[in-house]
MDTraj code that builds the backbone (N, CA, C; nanometers):
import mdtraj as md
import numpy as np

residues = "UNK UNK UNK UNK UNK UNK UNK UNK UNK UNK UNK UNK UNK UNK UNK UNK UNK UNK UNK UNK UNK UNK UNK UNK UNK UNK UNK UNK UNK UNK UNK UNK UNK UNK UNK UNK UNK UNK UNK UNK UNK UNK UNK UNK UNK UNK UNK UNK UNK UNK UNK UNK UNK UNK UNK UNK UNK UNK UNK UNK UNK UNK UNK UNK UNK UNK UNK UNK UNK UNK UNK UNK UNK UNK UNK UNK UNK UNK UNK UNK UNK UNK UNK UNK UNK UNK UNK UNK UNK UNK UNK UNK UNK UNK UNK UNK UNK UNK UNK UNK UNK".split()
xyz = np.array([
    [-0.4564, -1.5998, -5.8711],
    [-0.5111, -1.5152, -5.7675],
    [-0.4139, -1.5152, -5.6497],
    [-0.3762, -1.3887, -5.6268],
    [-0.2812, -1.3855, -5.4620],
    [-0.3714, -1.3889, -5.3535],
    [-0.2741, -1.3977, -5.2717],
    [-0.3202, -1.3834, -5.1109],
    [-0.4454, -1.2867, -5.0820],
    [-0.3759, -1.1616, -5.1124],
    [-0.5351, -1.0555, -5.0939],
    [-0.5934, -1.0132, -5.1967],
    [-0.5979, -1.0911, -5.3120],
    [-0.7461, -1.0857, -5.3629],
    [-0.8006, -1.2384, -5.2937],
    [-0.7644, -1.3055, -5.2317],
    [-0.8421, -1.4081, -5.1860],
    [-0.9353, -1.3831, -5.0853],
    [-0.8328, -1.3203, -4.9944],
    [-0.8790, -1.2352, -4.8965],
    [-0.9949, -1.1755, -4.8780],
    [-1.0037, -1.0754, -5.0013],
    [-1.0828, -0.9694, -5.0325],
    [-1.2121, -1.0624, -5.0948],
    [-1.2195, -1.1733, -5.1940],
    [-1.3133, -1.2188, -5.2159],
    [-1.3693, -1.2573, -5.1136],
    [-1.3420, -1.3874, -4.9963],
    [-1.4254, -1.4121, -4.8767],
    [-1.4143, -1.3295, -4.7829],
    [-1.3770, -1.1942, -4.7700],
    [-1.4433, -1.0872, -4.6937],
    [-1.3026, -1.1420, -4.5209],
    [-1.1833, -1.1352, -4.5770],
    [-1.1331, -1.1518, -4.4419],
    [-1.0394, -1.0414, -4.4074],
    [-1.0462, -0.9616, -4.3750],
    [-0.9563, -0.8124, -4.3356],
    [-0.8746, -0.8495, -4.1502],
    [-0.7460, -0.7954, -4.2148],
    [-0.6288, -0.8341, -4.1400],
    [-0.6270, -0.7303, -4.0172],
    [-0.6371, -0.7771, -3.8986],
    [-0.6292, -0.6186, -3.8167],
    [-0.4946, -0.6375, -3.6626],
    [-0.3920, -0.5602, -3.7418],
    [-0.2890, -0.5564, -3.6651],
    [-0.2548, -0.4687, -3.5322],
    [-0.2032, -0.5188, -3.4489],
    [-0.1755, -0.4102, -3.3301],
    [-0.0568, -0.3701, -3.2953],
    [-0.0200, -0.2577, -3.3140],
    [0.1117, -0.2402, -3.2459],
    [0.1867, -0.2851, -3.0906],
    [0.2216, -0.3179, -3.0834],
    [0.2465, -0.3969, -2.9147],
    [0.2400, -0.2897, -2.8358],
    [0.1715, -0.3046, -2.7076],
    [0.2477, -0.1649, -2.5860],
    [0.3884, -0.1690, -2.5636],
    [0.4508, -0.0755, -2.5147],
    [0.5709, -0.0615, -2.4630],
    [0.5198, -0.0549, -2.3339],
    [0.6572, -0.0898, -2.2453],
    [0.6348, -0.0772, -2.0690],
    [0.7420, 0.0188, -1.9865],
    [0.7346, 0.1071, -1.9421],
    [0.8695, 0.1738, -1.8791],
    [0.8793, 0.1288, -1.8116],
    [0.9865, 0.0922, -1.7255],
    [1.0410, 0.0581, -1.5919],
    [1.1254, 0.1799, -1.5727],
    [1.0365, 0.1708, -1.4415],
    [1.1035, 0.3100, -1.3353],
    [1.1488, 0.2633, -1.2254],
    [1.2571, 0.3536, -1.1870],
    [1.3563, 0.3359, -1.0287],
    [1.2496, 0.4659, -0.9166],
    [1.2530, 0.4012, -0.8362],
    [1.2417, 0.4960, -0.7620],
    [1.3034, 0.5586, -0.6183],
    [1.3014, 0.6730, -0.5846],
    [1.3892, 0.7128, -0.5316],
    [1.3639, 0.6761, -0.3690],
    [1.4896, 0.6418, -0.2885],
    [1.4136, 0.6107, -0.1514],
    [1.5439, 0.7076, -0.0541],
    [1.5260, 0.6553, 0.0613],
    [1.6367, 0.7433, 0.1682],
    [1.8042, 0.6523, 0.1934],
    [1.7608, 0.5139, 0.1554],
    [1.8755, 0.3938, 0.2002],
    [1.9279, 0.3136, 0.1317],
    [1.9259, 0.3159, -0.0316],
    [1.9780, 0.2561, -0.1560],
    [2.0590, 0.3438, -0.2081],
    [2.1679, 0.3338, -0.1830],
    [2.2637, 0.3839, -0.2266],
    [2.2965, 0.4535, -0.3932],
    [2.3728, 0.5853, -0.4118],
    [2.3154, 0.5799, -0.5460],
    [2.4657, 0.4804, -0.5870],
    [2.5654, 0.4024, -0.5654],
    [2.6421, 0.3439, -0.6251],
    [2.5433, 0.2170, -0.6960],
    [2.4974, 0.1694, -0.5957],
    [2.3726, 0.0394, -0.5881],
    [2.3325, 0.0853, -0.6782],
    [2.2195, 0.1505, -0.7663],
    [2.1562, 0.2540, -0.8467],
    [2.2403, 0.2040, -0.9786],
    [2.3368, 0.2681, -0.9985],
    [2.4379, 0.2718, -1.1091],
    [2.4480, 0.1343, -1.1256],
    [2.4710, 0.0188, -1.0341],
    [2.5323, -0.0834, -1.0579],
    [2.3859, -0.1432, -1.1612],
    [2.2777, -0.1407, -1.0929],
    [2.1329, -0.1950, -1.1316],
    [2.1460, -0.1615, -1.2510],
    [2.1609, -0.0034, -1.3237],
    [2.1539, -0.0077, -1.4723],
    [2.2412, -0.0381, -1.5474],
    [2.3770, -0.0418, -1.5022],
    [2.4499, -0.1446, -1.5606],
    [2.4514, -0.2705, -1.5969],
    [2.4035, -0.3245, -1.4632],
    [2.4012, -0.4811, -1.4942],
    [2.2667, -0.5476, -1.5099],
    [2.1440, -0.5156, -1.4948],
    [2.0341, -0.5691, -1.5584],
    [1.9970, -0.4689, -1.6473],
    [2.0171, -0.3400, -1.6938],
    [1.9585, -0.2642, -1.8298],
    [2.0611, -0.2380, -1.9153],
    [2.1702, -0.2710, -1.8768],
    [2.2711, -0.2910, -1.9800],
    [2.3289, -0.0987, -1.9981],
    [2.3237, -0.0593, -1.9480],
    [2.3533, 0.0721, -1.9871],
    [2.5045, 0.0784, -1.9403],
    [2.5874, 0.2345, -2.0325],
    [2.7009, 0.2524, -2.0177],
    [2.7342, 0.3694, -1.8760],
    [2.8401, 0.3615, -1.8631],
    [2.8654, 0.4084, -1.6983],
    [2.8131, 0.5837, -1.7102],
    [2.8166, 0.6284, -1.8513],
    [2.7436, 0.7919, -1.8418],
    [2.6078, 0.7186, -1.8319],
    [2.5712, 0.6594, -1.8655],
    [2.3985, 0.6458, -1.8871],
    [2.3391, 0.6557, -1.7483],
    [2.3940, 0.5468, -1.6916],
    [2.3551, 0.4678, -1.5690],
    [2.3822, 0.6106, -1.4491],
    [2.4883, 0.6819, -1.4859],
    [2.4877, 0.8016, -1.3710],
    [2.4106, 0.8767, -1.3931],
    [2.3429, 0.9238, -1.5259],
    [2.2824, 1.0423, -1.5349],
    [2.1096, 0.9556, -1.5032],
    [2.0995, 0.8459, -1.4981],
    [1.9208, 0.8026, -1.4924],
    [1.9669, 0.7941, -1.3197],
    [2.0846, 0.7624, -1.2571],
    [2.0819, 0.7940, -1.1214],
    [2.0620, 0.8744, -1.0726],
    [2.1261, 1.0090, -1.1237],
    [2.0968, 1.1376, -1.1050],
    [1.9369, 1.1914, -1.1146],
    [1.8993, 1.1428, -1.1944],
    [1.7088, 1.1674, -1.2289],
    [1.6950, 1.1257, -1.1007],
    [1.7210, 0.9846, -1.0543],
    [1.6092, 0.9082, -0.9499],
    [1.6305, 1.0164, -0.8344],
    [1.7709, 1.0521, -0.8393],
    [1.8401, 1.1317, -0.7341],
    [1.7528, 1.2449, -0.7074],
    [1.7790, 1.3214, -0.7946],
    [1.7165, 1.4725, -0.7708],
    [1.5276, 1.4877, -0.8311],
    [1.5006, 1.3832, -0.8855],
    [1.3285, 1.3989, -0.9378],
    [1.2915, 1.3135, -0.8921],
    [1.3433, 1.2378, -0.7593],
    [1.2690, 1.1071, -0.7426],
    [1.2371, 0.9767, -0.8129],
    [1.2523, 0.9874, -0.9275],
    [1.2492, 0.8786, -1.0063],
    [1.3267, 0.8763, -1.1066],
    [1.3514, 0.7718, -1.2248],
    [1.4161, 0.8120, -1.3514],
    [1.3422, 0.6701, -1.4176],
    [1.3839, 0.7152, -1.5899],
    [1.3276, 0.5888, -1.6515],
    [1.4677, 0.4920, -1.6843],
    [1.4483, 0.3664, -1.6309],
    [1.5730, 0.2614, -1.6661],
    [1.5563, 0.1860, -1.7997],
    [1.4184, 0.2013, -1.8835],
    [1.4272, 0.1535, -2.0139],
    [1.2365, 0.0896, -2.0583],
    [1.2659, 0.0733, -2.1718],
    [1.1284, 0.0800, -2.2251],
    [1.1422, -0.0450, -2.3006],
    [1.0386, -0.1518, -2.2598],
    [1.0249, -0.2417, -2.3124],
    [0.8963, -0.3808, -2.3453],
    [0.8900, -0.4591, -2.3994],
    [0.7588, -0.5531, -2.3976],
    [0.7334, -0.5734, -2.2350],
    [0.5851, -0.6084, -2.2518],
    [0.5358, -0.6468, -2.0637],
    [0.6650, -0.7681, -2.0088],
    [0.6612, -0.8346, -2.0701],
    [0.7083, -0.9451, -2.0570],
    [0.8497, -0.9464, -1.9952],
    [0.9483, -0.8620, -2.1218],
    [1.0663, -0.8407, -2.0521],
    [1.0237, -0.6758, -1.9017],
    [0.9717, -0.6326, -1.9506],
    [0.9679, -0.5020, -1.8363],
    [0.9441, -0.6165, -1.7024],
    [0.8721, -0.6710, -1.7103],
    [0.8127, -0.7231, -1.5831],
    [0.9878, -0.8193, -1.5167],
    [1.0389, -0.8987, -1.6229],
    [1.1371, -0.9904, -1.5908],
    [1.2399, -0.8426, -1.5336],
    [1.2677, -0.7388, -1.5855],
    [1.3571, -0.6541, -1.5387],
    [1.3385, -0.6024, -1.4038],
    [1.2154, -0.6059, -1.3832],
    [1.1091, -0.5440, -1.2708],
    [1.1968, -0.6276, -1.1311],
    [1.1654, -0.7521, -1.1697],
    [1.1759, -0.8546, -1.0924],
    [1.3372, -0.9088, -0.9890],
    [1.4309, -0.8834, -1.1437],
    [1.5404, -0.8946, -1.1283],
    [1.6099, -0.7717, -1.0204],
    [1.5740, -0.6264, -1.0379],
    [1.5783, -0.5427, -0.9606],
    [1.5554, -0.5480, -0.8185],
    [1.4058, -0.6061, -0.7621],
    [1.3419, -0.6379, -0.6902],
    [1.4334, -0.6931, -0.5963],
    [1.4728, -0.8226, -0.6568],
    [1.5441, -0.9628, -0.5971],
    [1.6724, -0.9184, -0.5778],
    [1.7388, -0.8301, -0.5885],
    [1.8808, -0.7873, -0.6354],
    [1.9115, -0.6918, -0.5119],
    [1.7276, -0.5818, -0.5012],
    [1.7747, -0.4832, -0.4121],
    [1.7389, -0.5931, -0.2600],
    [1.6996, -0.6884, -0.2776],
    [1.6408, -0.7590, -0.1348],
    [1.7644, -0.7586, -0.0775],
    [1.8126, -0.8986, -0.1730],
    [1.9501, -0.9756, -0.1160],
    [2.0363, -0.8571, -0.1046],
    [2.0898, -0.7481, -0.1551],
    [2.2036, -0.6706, -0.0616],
    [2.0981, -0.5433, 0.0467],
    [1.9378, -0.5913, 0.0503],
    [1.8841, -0.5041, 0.1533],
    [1.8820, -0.3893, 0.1548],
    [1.8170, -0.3756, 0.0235],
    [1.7784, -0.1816, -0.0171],
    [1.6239, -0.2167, -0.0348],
    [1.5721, -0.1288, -0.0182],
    [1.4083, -0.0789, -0.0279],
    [1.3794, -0.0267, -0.1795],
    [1.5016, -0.0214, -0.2691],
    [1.4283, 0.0066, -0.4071],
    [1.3290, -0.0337, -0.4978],
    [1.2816, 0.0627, -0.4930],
    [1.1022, 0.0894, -0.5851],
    [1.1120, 0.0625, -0.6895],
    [1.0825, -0.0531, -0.7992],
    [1.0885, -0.0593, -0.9334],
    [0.9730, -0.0420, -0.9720],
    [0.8989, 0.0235, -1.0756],
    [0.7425, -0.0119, -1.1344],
    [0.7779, -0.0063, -1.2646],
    [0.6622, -0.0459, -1.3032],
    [0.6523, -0.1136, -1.4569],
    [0.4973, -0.0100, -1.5145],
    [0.4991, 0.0775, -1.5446],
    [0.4025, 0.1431, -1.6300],
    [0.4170, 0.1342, -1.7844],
    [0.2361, 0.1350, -1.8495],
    [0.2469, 0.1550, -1.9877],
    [0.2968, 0.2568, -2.0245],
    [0.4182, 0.2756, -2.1289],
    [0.4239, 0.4023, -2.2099],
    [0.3177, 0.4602, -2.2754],
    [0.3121, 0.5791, -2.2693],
    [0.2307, 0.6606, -2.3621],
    [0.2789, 0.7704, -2.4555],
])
top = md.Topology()
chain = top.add_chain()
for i, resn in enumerate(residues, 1):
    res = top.add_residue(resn, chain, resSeq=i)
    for name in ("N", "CA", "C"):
        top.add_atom(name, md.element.get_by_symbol(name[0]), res)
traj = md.Trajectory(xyz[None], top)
């Protein structure tokens, strides 16, 4: 007898969840520079120097852009790193962390 006919005899049904995803968004302000901007998705989202200009360009001209989609866990640690990053060189940048849908 395997696994799920064992299963199936004492009545135990498996119920899986797909994980959420989390976006992290930039948001756009009047005094964060967009070089600052570029540098952020470079160096904590890992993106390449077209990437990082064109999600600058979003924050730029739509107010916001998406910097990447990921578990709560890391979204939140990216969240954070941003946060702490725009303090210490003293920018006002907006990071949030929403569920994807």
């Amino acid at each position: 007898m395997d696994k799920t006919d064992l299963q199936s005899d004492i009545g135990i049904k498996e119920k899986f969840e797909e994980p959420v995803d989390y976006n992290v968004i930039l948001l756009n302000d009047d005094f964060t520079t967009m070089e600052f901007v570029v540098y952020i998705l470079k160096m904590i989202f890992h993106k390449s120097d077209s990437e990082a200009y064109n999600i600058m360009m979003s924050v730029h001209k739509n107010g916001s852009g998406l910097a990447g989609t990921y578990s709560y866990d890391i979204a939140i640690t990216k969240r954070n790193e941003v946060l702490k990053l725009a303090q210490a060189n003293k920018f006002p940048l907006v990071c949030l962390v929403k569920e994807a849908r």
